[in-house]
PyMOL Python script that loads the backbone (N, CA, C, O; Angstrom):
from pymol import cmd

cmd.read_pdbstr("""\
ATOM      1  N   UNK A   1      87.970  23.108 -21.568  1.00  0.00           N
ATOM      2  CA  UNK A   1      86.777  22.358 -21.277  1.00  0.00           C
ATOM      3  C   UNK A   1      85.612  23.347 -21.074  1.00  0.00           C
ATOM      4  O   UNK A   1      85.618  24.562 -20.881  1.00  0.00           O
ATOM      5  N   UNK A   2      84.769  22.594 -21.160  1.00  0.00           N
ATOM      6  CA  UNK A   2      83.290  23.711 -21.886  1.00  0.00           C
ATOM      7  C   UNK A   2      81.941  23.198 -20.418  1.00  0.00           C
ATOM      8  O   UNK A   2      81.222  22.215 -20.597  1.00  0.00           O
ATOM      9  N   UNK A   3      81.887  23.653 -19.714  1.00  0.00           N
ATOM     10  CA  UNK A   3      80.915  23.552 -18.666  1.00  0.00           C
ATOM     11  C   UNK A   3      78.873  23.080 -19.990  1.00  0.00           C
ATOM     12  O   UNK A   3      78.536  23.505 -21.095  1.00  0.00           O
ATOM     13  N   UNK A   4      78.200  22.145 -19.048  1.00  0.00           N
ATOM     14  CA  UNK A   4      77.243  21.638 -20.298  1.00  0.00           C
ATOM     15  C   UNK A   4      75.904  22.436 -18.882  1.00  0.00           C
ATOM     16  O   UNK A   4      75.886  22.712 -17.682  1.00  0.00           O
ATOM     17  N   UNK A   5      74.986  22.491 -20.115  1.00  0.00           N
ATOM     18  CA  UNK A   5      73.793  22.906 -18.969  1.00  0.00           C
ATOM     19  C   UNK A   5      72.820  21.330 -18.569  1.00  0.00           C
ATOM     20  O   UNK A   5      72.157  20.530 -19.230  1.00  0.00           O
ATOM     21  N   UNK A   6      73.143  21.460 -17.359  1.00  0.00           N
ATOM     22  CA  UNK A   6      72.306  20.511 -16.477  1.00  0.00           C
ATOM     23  C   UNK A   6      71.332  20.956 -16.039  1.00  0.00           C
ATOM     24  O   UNK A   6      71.345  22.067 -15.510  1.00  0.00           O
ATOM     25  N   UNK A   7      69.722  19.886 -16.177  1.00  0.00           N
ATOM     26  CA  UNK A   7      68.557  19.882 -15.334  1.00  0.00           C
ATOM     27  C   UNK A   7      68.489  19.031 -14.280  1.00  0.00           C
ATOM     28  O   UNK A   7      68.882  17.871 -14.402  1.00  0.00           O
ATOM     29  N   UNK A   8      67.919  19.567 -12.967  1.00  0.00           N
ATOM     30  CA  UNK A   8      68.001  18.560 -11.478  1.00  0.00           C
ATOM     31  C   UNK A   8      67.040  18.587 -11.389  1.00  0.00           C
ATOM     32  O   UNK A   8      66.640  19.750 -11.332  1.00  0.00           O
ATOM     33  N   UNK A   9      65.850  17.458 -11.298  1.00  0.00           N
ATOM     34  CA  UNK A   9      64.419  17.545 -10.742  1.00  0.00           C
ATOM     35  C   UNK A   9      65.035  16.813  -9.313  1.00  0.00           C
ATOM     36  O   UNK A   9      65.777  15.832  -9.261  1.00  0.00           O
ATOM     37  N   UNK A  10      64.474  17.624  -8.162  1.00  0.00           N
ATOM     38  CA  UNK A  10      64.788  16.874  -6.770  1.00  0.00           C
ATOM     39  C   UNK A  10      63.505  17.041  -6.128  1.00  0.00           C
ATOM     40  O   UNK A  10      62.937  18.129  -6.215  1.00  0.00           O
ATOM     41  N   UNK A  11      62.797  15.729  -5.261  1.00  0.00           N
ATOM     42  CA  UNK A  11      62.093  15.747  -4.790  1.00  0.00           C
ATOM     43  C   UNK A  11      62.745  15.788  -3.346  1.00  0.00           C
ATOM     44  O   UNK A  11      63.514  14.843  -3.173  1.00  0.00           O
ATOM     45  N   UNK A  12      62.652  16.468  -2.492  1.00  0.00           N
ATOM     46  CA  UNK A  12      63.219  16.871  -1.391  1.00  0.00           C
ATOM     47  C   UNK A  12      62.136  17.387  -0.323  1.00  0.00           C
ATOM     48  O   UNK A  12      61.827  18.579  -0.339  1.00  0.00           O
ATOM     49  N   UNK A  13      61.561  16.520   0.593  1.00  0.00           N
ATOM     50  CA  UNK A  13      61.111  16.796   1.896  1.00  0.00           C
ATOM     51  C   UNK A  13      59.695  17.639   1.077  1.00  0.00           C
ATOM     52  O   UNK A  13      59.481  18.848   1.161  1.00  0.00           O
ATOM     53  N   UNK A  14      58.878  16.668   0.324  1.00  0.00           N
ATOM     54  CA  UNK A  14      57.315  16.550  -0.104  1.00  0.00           C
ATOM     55  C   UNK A  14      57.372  18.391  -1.202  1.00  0.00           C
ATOM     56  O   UNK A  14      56.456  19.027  -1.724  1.00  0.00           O
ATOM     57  N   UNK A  15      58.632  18.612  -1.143  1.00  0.00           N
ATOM     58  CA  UNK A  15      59.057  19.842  -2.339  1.00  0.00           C
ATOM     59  C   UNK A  15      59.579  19.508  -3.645  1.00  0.00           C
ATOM     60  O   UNK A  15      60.690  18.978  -3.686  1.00  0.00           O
ATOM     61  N   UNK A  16      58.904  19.751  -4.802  1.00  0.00           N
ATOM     62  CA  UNK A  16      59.594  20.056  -5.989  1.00  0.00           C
ATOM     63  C   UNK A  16      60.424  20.678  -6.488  1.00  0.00           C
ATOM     64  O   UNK A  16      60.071  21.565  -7.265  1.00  0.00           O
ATOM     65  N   UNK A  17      61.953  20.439  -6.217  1.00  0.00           N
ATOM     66  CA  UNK A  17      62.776  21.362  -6.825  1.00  0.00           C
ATOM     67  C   UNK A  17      63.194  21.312  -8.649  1.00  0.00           C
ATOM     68  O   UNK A  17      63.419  20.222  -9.175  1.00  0.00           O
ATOM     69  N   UNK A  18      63.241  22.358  -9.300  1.00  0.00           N
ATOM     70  CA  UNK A  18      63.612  21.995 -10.947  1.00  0.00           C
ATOM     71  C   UNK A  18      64.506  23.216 -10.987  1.00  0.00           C
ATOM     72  O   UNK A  18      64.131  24.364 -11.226  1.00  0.00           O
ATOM     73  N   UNK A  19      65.837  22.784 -10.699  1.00  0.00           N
ATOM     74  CA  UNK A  19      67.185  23.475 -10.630  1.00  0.00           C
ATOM     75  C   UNK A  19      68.415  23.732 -12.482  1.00  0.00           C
ATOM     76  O   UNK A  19      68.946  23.002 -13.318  1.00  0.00           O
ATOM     77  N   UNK A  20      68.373  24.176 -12.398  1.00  0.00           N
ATOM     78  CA  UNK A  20      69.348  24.408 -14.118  1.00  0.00           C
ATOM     79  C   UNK A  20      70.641  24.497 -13.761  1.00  0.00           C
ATOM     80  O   UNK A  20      70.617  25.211 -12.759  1.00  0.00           O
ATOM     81  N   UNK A  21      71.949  24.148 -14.021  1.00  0.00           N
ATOM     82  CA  UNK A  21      73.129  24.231 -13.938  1.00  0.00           C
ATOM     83  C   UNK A  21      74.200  24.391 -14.488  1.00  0.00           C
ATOM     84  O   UNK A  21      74.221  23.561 -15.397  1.00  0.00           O
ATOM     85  N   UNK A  22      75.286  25.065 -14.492  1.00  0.00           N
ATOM     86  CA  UNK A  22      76.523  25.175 -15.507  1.00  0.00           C
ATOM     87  C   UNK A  22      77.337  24.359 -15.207  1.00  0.00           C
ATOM     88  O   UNK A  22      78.113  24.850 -14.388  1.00  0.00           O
ATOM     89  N   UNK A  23      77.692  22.838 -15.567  1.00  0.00           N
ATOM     90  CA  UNK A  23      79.254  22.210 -14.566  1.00  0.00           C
ATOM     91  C   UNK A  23      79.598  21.318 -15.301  1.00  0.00           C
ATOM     92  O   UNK A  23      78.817  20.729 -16.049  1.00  0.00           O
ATOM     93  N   UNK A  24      80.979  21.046 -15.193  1.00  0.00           N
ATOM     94  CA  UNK A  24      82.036  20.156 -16.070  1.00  0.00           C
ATOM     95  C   UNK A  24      81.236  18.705 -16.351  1.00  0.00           C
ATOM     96  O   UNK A  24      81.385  17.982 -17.336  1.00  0.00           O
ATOM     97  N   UNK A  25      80.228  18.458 -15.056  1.00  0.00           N
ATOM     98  CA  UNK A  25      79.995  16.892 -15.092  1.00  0.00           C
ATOM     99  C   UNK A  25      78.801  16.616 -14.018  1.00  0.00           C
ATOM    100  O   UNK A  25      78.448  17.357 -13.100  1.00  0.00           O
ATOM    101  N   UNK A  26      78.342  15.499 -14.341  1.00  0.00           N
ATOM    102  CA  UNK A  26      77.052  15.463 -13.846  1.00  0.00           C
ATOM    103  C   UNK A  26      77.054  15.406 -12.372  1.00  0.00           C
ATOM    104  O   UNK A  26      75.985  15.588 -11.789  1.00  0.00           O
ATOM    105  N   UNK A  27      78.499  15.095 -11.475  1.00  0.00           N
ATOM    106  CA  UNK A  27      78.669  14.630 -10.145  1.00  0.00           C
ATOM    107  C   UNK A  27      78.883  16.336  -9.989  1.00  0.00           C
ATOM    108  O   UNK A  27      78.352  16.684  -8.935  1.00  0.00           O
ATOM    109  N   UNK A  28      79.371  17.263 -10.565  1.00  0.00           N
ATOM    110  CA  UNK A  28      79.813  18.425 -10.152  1.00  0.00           C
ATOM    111  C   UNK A  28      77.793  19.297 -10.261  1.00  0.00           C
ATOM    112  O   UNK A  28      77.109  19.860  -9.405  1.00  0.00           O
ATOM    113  N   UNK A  29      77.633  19.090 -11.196  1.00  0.00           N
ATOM    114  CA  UNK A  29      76.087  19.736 -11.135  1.00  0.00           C
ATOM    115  C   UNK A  29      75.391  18.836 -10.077  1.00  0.00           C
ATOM    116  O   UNK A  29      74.527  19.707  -9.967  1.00  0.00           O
ATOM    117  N   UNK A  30      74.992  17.917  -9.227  1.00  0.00           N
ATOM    118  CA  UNK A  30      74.909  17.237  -8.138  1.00  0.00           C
ATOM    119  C   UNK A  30      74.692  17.569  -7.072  1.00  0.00           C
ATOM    120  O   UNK A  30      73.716  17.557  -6.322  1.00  0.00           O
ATOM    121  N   UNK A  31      76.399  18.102  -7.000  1.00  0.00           N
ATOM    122  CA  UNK A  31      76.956  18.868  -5.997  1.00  0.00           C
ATOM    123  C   UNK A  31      76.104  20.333  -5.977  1.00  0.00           C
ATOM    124  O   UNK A  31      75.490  20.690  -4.971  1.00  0.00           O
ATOM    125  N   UNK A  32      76.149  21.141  -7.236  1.00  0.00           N
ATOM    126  CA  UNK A  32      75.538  22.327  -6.961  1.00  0.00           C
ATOM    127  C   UNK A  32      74.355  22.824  -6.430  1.00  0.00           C
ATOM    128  O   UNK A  32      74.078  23.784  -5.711  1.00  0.00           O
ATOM    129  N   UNK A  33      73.483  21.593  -7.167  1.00  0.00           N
ATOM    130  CA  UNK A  33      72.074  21.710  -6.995  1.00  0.00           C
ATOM    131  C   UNK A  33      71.509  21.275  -5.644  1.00  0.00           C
ATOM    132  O   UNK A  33      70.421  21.517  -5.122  1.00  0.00           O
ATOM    133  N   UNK A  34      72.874  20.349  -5.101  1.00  0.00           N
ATOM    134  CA  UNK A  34      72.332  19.932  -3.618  1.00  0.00           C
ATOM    135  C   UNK A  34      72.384  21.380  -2.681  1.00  0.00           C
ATOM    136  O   UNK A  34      71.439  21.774  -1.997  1.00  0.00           O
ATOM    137  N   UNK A  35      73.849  22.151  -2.827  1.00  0.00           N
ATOM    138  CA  UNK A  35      74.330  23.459  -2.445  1.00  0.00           C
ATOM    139  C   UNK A  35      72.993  24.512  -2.536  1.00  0.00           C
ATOM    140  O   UNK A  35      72.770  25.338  -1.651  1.00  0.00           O
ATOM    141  N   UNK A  36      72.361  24.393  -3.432  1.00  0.00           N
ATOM    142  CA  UNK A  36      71.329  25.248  -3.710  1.00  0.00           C
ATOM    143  C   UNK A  36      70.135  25.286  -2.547  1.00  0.00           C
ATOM    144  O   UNK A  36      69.884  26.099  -1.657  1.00  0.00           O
ATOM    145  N   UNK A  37      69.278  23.559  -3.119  1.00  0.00           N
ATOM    146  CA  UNK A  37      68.204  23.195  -2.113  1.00  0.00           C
ATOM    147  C   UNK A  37      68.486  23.169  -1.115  1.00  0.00           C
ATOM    148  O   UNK A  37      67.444  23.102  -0.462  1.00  0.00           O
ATOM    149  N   UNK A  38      69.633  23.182  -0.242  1.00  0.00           N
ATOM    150  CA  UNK A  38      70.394  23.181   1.029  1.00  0.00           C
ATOM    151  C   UNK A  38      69.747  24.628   1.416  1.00  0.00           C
ATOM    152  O   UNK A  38      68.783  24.730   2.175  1.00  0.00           O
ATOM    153  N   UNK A  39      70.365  25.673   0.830  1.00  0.00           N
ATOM    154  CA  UNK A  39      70.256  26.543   1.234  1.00  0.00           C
ATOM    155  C   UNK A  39      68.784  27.563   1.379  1.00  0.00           C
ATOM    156  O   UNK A  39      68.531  28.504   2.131  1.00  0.00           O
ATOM    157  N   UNK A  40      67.867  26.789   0.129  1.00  0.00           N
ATOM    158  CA  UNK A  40      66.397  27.174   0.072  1.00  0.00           C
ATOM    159  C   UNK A  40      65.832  26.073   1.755  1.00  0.00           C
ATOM    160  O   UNK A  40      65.059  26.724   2.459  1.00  0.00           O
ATOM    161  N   UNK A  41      65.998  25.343   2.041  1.00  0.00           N
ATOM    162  CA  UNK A  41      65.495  24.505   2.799  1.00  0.00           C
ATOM    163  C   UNK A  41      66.636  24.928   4.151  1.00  0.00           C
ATOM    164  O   UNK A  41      66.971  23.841   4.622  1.00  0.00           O
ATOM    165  N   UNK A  42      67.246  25.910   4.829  1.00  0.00           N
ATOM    166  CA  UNK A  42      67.814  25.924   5.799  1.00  0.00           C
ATOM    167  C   UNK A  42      68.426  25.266   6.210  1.00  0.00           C
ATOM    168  O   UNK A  42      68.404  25.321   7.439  1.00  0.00           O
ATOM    169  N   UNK A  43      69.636  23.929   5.454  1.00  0.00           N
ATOM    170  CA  UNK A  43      69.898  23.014   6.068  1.00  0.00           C
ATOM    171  C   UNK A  43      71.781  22.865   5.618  1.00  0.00           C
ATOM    172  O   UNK A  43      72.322  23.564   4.761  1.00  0.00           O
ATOM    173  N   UNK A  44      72.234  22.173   6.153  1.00  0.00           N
ATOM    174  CA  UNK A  44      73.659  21.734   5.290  1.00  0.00           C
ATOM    175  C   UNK A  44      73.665  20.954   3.947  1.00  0.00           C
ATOM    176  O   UNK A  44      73.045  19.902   3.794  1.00  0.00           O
ATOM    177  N   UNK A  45      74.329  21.483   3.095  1.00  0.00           N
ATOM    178  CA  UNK A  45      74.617  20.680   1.790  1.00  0.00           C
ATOM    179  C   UNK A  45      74.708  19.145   2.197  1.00  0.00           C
ATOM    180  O   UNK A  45      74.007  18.284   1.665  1.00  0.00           O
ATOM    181  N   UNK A  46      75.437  18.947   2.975  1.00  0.00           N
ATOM    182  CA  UNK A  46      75.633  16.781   3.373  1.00  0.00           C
ATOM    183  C   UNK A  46      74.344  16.582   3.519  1.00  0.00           C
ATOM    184  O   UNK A  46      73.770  15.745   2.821  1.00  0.00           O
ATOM    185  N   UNK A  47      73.548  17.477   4.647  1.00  0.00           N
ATOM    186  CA  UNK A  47      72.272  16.442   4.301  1.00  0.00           C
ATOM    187  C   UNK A  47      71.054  16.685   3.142  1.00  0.00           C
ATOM    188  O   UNK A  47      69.928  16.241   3.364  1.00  0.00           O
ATOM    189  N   UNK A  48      71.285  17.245   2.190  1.00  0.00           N
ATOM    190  CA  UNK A  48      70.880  16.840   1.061  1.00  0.00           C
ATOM    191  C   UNK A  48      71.508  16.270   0.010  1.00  0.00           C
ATOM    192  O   UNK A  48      70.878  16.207  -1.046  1.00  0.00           O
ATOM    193  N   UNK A  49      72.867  15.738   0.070  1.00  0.00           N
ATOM    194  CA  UNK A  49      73.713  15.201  -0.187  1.00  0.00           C
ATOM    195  C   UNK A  49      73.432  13.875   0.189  1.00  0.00           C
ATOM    196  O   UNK A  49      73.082  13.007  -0.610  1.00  0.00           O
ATOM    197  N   UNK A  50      73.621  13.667   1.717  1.00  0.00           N
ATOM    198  CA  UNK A  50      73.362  11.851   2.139  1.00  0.00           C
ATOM    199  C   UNK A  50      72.026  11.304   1.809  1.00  0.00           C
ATOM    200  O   UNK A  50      71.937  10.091   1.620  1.00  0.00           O
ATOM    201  N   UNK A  51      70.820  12.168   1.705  1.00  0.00           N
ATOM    202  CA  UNK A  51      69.065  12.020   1.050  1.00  0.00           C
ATOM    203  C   UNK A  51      69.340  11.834   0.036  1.00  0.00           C
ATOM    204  O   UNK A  51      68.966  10.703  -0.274  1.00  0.00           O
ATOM    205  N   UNK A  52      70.029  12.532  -1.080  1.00  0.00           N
ATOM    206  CA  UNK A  52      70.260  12.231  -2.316  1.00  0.00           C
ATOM    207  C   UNK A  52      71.160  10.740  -2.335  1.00  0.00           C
ATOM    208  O   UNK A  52      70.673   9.717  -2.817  1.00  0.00           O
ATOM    209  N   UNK A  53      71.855  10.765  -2.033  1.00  0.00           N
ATOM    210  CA  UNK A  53      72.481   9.123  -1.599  1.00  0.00           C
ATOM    211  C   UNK A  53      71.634   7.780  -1.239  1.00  0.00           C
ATOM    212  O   UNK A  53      71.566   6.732  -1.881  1.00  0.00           O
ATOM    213  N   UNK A  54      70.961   8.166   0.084  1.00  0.00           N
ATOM    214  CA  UNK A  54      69.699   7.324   0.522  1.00  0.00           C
ATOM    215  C   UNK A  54      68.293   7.224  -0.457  1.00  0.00           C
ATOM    216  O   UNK A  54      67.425   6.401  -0.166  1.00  0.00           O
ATOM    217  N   UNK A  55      68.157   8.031  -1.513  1.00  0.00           N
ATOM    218  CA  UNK A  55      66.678   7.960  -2.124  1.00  0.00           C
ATOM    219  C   UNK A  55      66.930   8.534  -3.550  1.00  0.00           C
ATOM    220  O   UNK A  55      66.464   9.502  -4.150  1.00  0.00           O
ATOM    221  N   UNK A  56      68.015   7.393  -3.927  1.00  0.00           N
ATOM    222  CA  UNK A  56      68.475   7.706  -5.479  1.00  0.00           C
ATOM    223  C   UNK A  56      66.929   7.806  -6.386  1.00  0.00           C
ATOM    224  O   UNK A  56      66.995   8.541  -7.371  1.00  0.00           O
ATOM    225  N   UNK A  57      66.406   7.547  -6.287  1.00  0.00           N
ATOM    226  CA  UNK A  57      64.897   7.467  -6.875  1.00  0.00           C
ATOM    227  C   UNK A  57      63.931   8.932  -7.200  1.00  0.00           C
ATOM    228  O   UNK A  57      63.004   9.203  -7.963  1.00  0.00           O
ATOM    229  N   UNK A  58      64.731   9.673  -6.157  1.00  0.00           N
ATOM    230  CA  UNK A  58      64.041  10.936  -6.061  1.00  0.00           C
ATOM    231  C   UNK A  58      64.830  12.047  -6.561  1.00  0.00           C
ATOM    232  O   UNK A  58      64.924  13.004  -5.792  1.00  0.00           O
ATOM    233  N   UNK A  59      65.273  12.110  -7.405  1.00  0.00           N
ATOM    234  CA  UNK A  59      66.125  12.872  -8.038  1.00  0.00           C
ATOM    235  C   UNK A  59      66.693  12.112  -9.652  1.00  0.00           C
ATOM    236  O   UNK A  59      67.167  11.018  -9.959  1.00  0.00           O
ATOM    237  N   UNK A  60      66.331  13.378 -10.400  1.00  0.00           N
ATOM    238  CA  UNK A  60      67.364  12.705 -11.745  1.00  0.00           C
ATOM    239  C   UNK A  60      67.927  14.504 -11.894  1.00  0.00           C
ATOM    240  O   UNK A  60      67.418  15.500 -11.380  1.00  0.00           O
ATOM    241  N   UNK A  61      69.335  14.375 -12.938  1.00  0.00           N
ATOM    242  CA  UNK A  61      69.980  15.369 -13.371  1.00  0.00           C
ATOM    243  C   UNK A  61      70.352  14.550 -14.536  1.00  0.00           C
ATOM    244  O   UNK A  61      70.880  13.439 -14.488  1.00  0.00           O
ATOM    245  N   UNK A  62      69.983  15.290 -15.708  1.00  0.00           N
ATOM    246  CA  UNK A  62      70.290  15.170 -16.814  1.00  0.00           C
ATOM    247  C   UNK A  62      71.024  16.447 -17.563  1.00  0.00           C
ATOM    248  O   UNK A  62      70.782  17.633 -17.336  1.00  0.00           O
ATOM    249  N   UNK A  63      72.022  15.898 -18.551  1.00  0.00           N
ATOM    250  CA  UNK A  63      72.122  17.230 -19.832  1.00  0.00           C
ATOM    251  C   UNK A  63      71.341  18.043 -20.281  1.00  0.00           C
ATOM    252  O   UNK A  63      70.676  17.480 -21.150  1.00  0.00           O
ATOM    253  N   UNK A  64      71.102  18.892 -20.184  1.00  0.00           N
ATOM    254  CA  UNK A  64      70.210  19.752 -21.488  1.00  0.00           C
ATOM    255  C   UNK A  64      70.397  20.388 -22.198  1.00  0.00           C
ATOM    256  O   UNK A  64      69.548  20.328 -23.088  1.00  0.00           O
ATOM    257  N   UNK A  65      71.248  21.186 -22.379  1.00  0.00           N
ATOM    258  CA  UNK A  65      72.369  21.199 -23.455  1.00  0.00           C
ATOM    259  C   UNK A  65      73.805  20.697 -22.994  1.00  0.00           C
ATOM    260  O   UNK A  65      74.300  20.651 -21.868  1.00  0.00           O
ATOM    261  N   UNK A  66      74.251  20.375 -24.095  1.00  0.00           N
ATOM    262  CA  UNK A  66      75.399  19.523 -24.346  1.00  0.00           C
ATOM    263  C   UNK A  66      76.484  20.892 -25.155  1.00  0.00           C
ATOM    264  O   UNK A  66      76.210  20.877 -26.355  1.00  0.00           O
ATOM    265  N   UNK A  67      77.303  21.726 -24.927  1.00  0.00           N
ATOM    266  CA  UNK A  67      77.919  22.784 -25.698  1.00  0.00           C
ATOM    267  C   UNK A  67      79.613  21.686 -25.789  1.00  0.00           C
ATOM    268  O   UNK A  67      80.169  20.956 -24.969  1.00  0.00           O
ATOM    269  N   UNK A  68      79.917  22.073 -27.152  1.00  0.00           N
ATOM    270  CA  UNK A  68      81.296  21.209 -27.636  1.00  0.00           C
ATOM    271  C   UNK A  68      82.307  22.724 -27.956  1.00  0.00           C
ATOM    272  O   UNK A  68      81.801  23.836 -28.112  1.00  0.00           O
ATOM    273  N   UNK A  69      83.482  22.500 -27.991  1.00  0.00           N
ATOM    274  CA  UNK A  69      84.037  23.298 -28.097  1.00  0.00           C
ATOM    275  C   UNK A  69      84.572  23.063 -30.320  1.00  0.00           C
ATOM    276  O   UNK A  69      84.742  21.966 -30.851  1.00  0.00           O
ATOM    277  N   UNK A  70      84.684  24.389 -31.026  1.00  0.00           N
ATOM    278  CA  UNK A  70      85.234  23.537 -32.102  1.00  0.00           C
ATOM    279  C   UNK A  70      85.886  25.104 -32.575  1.00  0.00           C
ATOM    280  O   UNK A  70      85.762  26.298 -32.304  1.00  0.00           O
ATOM    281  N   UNK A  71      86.910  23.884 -33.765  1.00  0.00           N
ATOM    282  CA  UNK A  71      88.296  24.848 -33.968  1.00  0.00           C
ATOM    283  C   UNK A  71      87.786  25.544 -35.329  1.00  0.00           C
ATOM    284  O   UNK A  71      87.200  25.229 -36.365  1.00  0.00           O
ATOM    285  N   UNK A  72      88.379  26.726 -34.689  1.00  0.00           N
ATOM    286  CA  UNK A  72      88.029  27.606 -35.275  1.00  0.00           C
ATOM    287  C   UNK A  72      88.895  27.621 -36.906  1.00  0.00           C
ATOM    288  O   UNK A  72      88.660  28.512 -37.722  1.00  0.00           O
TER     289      UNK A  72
END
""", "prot")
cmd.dss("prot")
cmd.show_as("cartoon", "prot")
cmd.util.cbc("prot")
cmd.orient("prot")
């Protein structure tokens, strides 16, 4: 399995975050990017985790590249 590159726009506490990611799946890049702004913002991953939960609106993560694996 081939990790895809993910974009996270997170609006987080009147901040623009625009995060890039390597991960199996969009819940795993999620996870990272929350891990990230957590740590730029001094705080625990859950609570940018449960904000991201509470204010689905303020955040999208999309594909941006899509990499396939093929036989050689």
């Amino acid at each position: 399995m081939i990790k895809n590159l993910y974009k996270g726009m997170v609006q987080f506490r009147k901040n623009l975050y625009i995060e890039y990611v390597r991960a199996y799946t969009e819940e795993q890049a999620r996870i990272v990017i929350a891990r990230r702004i957590a740590k730029k913002q001094g705080v625990l991953p859950v609570v940018v985790l449960s904000w991201m939960k509470e204010f689905p609106d303020n955040f999208d993560i999309k594909i941006e590249i899509e990499f396939k694996e093929v036989d050689a």
